[in-house]
N, C-alpha and C positions, 0 to 999 in steps of 0.2 A: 504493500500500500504506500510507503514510503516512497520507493521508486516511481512510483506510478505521478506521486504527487510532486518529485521534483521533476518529471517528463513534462508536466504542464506546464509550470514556471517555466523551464527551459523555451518550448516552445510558444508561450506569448512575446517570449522577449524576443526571436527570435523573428514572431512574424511583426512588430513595433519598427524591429529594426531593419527589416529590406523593404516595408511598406510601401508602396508607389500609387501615384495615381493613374486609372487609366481610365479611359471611356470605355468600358465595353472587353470579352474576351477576345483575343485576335485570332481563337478558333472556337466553332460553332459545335463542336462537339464535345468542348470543355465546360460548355455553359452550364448542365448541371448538376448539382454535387453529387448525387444517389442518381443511375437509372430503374428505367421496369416501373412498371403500372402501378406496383403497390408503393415502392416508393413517391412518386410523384402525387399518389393519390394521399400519402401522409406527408403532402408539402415539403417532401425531400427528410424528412423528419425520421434517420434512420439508422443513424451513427451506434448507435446502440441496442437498437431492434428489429435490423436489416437480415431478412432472413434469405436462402436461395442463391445458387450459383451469381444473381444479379446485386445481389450487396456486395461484392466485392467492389464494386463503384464507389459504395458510400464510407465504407471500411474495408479496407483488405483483412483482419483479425477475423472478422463475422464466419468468415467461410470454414474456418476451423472446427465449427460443429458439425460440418457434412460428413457422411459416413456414406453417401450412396452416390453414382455419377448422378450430377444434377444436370438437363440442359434448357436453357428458358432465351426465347425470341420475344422481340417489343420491336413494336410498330406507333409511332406517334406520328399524328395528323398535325402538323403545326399551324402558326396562322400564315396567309394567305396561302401560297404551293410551297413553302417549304414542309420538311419532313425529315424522320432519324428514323434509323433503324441500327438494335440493338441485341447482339447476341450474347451469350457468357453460359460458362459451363465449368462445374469443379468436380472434384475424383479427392478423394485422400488416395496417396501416392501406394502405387504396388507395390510396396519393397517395406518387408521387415523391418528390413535393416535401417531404412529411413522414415519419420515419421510423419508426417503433414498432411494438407489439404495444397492441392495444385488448380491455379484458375486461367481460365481466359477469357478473355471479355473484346469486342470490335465492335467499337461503335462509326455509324457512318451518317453525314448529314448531307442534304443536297434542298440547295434554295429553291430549284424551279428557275426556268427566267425569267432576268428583269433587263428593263434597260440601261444602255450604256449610253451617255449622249457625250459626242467628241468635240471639242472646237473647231469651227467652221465647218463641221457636219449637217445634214438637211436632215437626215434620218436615223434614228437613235439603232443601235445592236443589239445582239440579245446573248446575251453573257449570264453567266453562272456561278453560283461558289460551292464547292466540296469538299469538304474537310471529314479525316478519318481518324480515327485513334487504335491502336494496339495495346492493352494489356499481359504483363503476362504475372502472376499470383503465387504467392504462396503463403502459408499460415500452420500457425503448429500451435499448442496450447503448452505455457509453459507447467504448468500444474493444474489443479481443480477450478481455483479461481479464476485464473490470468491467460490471456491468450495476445501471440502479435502477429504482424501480418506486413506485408509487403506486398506492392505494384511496382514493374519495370514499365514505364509506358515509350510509344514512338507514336508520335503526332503529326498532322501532317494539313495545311490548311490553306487552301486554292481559291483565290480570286480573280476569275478570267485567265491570263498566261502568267497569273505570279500566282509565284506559291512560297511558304516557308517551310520549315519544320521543326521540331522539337524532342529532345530527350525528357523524359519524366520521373519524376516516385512519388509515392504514396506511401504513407507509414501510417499503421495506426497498431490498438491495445483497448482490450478490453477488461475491465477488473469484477469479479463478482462481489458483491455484499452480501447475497442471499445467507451463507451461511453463521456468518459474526451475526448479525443483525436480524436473524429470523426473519426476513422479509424482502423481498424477489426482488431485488435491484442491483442491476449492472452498471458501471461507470463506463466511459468509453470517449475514445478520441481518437483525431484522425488528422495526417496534415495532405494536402493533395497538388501532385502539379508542381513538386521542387523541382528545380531544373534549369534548365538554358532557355532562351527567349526565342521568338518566333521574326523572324530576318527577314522581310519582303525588300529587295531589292537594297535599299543603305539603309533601312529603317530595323530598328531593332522592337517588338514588342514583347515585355513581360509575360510570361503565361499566368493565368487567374489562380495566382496558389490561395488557397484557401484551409485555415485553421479550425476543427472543431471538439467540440467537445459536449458530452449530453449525460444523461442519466435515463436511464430504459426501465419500467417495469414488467413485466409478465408473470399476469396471475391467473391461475384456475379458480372460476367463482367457484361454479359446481362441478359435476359431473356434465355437463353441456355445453357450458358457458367459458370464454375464456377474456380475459381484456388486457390489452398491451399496448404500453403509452410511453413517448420520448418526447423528452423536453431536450433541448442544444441551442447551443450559443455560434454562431459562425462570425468569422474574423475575416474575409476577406481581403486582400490587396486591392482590387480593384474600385469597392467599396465601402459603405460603414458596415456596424456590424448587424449581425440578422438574428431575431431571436424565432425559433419555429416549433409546434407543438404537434404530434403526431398522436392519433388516438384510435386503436383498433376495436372493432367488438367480435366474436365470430362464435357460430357455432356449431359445436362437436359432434358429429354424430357417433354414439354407440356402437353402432357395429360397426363399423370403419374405424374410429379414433381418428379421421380427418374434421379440415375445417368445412365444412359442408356449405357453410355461408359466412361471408366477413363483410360488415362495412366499416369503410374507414372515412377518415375527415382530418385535413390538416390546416391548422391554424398558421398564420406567419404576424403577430401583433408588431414587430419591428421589422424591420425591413425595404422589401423592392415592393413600391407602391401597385404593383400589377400582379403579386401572389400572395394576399389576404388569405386564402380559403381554398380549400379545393378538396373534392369528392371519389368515391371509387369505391368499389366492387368485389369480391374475388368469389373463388370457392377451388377446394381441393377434393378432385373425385376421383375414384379408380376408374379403372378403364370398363372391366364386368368383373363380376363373382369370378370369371374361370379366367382371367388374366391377373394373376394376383402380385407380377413382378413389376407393374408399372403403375406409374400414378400422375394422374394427368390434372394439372394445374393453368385456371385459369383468371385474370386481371384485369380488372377496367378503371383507368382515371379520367377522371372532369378536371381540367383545370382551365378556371377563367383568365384570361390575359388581357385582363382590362378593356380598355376600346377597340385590341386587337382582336376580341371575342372570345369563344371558346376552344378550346385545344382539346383531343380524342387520344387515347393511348389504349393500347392492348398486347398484353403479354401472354405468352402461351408456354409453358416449361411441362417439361416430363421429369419423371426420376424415377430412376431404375432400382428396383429393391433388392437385388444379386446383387452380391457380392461384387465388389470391384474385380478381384482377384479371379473369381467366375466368369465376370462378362468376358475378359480378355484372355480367358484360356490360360492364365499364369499360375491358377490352384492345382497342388499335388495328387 
């Protein structure tokens, strides 16, 4: 706990001291902190209760309690014709001998086009911007409480014939409280986006690193009933800082032990004036009674964008209940 608590000191001083102002990320597929439907749908609200091969976006640590190959696809509708799409998928590692959770995650963005109007032109062009990211994950649990995690990212961000790119990491750590304190709280924090800046021709831009840190709960009301809530503080470089509240409800069914139905709602009270609030959906179902090795997961977020309207997102994951060491023909 000690450690944990001089990991935070370290890194507010840390992000105080490279601080920079910028207008905006100088890539579009850096812009949000958590992806996947469910996150989005808890306002990005997930540092600490980010579950599924797709948290590894909001925490690299999270993925450390996968035990099964997870794979999950997001499709978000943006406003006007832009669009992302988002893949990620985790395994705890085949080898004995080594112990972890291994992830990867590609995110890709594309504007649609718009115009380009040149001087002394009569008629405007029709130009694009594409931007992609590479993760690649890893996570291990150092004990019962504490878990850390690591992203190598490679960036990559296209406007008409310029382009830049970027090397990245992500660090994050989770700490449990449940046991000292007899009551179901994780600590948790994450830095995103250390690295080199993004170079468009002699222009250097910053990448959107961004500092967090939350407090998670998850509890079982009943037998039924489940509810799981993050509070986080974000620190951003590019702007002030963002206070956001994520709040789950779901419920269990009995003879599955999945989440049958979950609503979620995430608040943002400090913040980017155009994500107040935001809605979504899930539910986790098997496939049939007689397919019992797979489990099929599905997610929907609302999120208002102000005058820019509403934004649609939908995530679709499977996970595989064999054994990793099964699926790949590596068991004795």
């Amino acid at each position: 706990m000690k450690i944990f608590t001089i990991l935070l000191l370290i890194l507010s001083f840390v992000n105080k001291s490279i601080a920079v102002s910028v207008n905006g990320s100088p890539s579009s597929v850096l812009t949000f902190d958590g992806m996947g439907s469910r996150s989005l749908a808890l306002n990005e609200s997930v540092v600490a209760i980010g579950s599924g091969s797709e948290a590894i976006s909001a925490n690299p640590a999270l993925i450390s309690k996968i035990d099964k190959l997870n794979l999950s696809v997001m499709y978000l509708s943006w406003f006007e014709s832009m669009s992302y799409i988002y893949f990620a998928g985790a395994m705890p590692v085949p080898a004995k001998s080594f112990k972890g959770v291994v992830g990867l995650s590609i995110a890709s963005f594309n504007s649609g086009n718009f115009d380009k109007f040149s001087e002394g032109s009569s008629s405007p062009e029709n130009i694009s911007a594409n931007d992609y990211s590479i993760a690649l994950g890893y996570a291990r649990g150092i004990d019962d409480k504490s878990a850390i995690g690591v992203n190598l990212k490679f960036a990559q961000s296209t406007l008409d014939k310029y382009s830049a790119n970027a090397i990245l990491l992500d660090l994050g750590g989770t700490y449990s409280l449940a046991e000292s304190l007899n009551f179901p709280i994780l600590l948790a924090f994450a830095v995103q986006n250390i690295g080199t800046s993004f170079k468009f021709d002699s222009e250097n831009s910053p990448a959107p690193m961004n500092i967090k840190v939350g407090i998670g709960y998850n509890k079982l009301l009943a037998k039924s009933h489940n509810l799981t809530a993050d509070i986080e503080g974000n620190f951003p470089n590019d702007s002030g800082t963002i206070a956001r509240i994520g709040i789950e409800y779901s419920f269990i069914s009995k003879v599955y032990g999945l989440k049958l139905f979950s609503l979620r709602v995430g608040l943002q009270p400090i913040g980017r004036a155009n994500n107040l609030f935001t809605l979504g959906v899930g539910s986790e179902l098997p496939l049939s009674q007689y397919v019992k090795d797979y489990q099929f997961n599905i997610d929907y977020a609302l999120v208002p964008a102000g005058e820019l309207g509403l934004t649609h997102s939908v995530t679709v994951s499977m996970i595989f209940k064999e054994d990793v060491e099964k699926l790949f023909g590596l068991s004795e």
